[in-house]
C-alpha positions in Angstrom: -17.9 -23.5 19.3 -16.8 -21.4 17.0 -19.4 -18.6 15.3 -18.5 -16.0 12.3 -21.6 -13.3 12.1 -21.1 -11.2 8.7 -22.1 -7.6 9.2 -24.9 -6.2 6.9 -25.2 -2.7 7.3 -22.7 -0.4 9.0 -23.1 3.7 9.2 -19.1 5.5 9.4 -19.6 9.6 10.1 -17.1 11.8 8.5 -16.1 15.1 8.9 -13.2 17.8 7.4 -13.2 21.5 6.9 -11.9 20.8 2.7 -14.0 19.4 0.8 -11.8 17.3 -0.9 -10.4 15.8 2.6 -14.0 14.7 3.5 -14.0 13.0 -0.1 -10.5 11.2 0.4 -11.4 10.0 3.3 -14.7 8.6 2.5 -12.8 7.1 -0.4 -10.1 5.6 1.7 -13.0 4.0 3.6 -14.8 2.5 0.6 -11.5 0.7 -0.3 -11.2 -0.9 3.3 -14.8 -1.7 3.5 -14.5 -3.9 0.2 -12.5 -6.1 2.4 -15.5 -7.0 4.5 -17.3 -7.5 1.3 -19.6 -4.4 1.8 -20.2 -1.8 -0.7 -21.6 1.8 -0.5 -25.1 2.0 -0.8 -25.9 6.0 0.1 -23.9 9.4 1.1 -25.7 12.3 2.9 -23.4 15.6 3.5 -23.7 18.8 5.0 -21.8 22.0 4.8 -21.8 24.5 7.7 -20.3 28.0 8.4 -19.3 29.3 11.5 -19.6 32.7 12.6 -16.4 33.6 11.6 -16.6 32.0 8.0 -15.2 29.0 8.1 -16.9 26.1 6.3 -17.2 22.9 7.9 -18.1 19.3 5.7 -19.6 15.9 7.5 -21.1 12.8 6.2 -22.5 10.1 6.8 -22.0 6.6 4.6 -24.1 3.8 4.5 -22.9 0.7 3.6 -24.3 -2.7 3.2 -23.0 -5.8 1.9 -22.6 -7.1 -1.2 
């Protein structure tokens, strides 16, 4: 017997030290998730700096289906 499940919800972490690489890649991952018919539903990000300056970007993206 054969049995297709669709997923609903998924959660993908990101993470970059530019800005615009964390956005490219969320991005990127959008496009593939259409695919699997699920679109983004919410973003939450967070910038940290090490000791020695350096800024560090992560995200994580909800997505749920259409």
């Amino acid at each position: 017997m054969f049995k297709l499940e669709f997923i609903k919800d998924k959660v993908e972490f990101f993470e970059a030290e530019k800005i615009t690489d964390l956005e490219r890649k969320i991005n990127e991952q959008i496009e593939v998730n259409k695919a699997i018919l699920l679109e983004l539903h919410s973003v939450a990000h967070q910038m940290h700096v090490t000791e020695e300056g350096r800024r560090f970007y992560s995200a994580a993206v909800h997505f749920k289906a259409k």
